[in-house]
PLY file of the C-alpha trace (Angstrom):
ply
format ascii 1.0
element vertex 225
property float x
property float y
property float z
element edge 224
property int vertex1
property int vertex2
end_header
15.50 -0.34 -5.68
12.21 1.70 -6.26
9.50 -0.38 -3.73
5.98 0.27 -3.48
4.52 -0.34 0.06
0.54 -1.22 -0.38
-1.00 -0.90 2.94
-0.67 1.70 5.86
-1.45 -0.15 9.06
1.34 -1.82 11.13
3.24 -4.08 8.52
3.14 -1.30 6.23
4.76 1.33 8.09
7.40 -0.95 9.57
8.18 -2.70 5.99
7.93 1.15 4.31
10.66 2.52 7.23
12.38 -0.59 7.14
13.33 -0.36 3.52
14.01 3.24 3.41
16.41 3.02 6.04
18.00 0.37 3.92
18.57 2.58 0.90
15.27 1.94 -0.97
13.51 4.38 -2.51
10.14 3.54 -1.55
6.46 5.15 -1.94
3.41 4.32 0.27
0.35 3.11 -1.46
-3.59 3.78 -0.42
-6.77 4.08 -1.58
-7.21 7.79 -0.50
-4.18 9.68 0.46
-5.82 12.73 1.35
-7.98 10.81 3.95
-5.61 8.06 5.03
-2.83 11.41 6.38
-6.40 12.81 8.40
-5.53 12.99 12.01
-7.39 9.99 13.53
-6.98 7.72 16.25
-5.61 4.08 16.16
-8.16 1.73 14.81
-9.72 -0.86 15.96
-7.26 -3.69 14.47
-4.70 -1.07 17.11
-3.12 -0.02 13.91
-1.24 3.62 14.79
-3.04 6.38 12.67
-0.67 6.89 9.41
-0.23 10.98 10.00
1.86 9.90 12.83
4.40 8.04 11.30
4.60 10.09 8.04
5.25 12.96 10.14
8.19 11.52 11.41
8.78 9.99 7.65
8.23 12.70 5.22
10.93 11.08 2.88
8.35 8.33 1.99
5.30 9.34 0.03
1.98 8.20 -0.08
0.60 8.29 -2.70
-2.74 5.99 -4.69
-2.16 2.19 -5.12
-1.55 2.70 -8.62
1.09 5.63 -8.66
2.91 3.95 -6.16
2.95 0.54 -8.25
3.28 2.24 -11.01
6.65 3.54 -10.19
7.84 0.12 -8.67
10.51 -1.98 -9.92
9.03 -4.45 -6.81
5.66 -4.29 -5.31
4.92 -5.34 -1.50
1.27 -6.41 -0.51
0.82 -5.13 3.17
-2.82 -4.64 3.51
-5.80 -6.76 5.53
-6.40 -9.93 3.74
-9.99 -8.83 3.19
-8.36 -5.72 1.08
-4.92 -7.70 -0.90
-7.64 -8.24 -4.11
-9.35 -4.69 -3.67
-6.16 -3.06 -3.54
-3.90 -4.74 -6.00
-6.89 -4.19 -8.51
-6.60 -0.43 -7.92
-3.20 -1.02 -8.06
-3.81 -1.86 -11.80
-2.92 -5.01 -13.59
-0.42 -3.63 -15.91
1.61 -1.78 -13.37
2.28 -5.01 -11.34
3.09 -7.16 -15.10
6.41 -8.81 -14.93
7.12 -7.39 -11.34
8.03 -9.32 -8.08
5.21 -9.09 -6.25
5.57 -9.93 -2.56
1.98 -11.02 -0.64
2.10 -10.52 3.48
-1.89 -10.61 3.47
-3.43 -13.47 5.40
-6.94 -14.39 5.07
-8.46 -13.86 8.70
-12.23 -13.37 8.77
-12.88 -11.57 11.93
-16.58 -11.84 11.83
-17.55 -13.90 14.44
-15.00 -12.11 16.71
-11.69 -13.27 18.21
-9.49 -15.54 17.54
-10.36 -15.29 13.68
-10.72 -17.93 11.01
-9.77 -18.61 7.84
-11.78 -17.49 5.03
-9.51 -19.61 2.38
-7.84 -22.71 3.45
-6.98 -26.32 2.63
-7.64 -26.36 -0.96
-6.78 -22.82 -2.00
-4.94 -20.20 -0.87
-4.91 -16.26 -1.10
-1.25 -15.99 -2.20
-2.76 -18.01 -5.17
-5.99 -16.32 -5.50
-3.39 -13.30 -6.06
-1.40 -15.33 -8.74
-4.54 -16.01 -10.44
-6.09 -12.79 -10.45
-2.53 -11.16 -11.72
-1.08 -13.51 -13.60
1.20 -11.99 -15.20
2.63 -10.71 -11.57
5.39 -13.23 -10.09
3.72 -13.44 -6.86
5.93 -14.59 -3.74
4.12 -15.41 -0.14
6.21 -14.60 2.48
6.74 -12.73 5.86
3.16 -13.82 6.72
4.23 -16.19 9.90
5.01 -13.29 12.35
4.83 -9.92 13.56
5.38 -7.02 12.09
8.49 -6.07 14.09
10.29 -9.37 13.27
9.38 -9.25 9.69
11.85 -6.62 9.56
13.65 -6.92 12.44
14.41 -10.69 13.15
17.52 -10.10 15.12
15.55 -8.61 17.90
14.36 -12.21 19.31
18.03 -12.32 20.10
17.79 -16.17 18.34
18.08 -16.98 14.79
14.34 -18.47 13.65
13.03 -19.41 10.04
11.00 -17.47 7.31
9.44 -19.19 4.16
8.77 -17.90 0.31
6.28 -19.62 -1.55
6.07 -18.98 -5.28
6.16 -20.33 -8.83
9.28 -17.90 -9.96
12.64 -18.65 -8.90
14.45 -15.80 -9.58
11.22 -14.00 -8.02
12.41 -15.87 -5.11
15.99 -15.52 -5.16
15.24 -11.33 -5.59
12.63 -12.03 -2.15
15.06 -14.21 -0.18
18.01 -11.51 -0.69
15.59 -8.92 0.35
14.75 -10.92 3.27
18.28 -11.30 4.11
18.81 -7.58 3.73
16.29 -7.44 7.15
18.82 -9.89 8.95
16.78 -13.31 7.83
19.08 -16.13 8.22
17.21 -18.62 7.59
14.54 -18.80 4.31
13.61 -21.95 3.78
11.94 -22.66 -0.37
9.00 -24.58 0.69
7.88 -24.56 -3.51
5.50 -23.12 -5.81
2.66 -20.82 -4.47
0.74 -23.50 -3.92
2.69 -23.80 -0.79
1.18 -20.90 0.60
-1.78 -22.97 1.93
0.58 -24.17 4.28
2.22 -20.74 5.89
-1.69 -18.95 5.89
-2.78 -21.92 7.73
0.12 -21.51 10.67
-1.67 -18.31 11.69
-4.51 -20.18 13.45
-1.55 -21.73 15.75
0.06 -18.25 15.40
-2.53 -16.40 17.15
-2.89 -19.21 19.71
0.66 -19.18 20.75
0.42 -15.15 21.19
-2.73 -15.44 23.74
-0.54 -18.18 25.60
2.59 -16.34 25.27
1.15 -12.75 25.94
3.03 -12.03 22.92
3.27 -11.29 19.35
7.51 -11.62 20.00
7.92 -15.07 19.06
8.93 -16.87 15.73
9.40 -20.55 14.85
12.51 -22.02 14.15
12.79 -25.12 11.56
15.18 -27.43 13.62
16.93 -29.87 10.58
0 1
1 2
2 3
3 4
4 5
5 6
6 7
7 8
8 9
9 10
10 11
11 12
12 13
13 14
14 15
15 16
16 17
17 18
18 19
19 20
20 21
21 22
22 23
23 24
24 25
25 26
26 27
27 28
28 29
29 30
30 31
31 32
32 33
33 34
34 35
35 36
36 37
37 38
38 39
39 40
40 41
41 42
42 43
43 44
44 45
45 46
46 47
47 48
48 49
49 50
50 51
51 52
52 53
53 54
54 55
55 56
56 57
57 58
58 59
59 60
60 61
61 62
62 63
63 64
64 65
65 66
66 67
67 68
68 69
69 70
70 71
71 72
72 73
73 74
74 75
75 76
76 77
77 78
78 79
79 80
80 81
81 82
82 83
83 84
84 85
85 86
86 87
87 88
88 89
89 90
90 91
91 92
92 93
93 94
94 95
95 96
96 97
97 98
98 99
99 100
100 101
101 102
102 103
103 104
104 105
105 106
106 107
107 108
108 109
109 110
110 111
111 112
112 113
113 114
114 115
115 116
116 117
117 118
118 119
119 120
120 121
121 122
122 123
123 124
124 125
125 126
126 127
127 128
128 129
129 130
130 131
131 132
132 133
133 134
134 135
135 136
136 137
137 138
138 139
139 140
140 141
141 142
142 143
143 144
144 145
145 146
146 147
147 148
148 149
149 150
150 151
151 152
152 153
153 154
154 155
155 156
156 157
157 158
158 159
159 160
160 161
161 162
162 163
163 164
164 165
165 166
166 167
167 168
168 169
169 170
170 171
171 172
172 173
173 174
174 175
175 176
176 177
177 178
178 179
179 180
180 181
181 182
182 183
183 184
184 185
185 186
186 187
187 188
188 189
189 190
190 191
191 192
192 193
193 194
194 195
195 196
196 197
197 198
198 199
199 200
200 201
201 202
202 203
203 204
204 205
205 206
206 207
207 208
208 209
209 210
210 211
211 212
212 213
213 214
214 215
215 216
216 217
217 218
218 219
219 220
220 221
221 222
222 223
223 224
């Protein structure tokens, strides 16, 4: 399948390697290619500066938001929540109509330092801020409840634990859940239309809790039924 990857940071480049070494022909979306491969040092969110890992994957391109979803049978939103809207609008409207579009972003407002809150919650969400600003998109929240790692590497926590997809398409989802399978999900639990999303954005409050008690971003939930 021909993926586009928008986002470099962590969840990007382990979603991007993950899928190529699946099979997937997959391209690398930014704003600015030219200065997102400049040498740098890790930021301040500790994402690993991008020449480094295209260095050691010069298979997968990077190339602007909208070449890379323009190409895309399925499009994968890995950036900062503050950047999903920013991004998928340079992504261009028409080059994400009628595809899957998966949305990792959570909305974490880091301005009054750490931990972070939520800058959409309860009532709204920003998978469906997403769905409504692409609507002709089939938007499907997932992978948002743990670390980047596990997202595509699950297996590694040596215990099977639960993932969700949130969405108002169901053969968006069924396309999602067999993709999530494909990382070694076993577990994907439906929780219903994107308004659902709420629900998974507003575990990462707890999320970020557990990992300052844990000393640990290694950890996943498991939906005991």
């Amino acid at each position: 399948m021909k993926i586009a990857v928008l986002g470099t940071g962590m969840v990007g480049q382990a979603i991007a390697a993950r899928l190529h070494g699946l099979g997937h022909e997959v391209a690398v979306g930014t704003r600015d290619p030219q200065s997102t491969l400049a040498p740098t040092e890790p930021d301040g969110m500790g994402n690993p500066p991008y020449a480094a890992w295209a260095a050691d994957h010069r298979q997968v391109p990077l190339v602007s938001f909208a070449d890379a979803a323009a190409g895309a049978e399925l499009v994968i939103n890995a950036t900062s929540g503050h950047g999903a809207l920013p991004a998928l609008e340079l992504a261009g409207a028409d080059n994400l109509a009628g595809k899957v579009l998966i949305d990792i972003s959570n909305p974490l407002d880091f301005s009054q330092g750490f931990p972070p809150t939520l800058f959409v919650k309860d009532t709204d969400s920003l998978g469906e801020q997403v769905q409504r600003a692409f609507p002709q998109a089939r938007v499907v929240k997932t992978l948002n409840t743990l670390t980047a790692d596990l997202m595509v590497n699950p297996k590694n926590l040596g215990e099977e634990s639960s993932v969700f997809v949130s969405g108002d398409d169901g053969a968006a989802k069924a396309v999602v859940t067999e993709l999530l399978q494909s990382f070694g999900h076993t577990d994907v639990i439906d929780i219903g239309d994107i308004t659902t999303a709420r629900g998974t954005e507003m575990l990462l409050p707890v999320w970020l809790r557990l990992m300052g008690a844990l000393g640990t971003a290694s950890f996943n939930v498991k939906i005991v039924r």
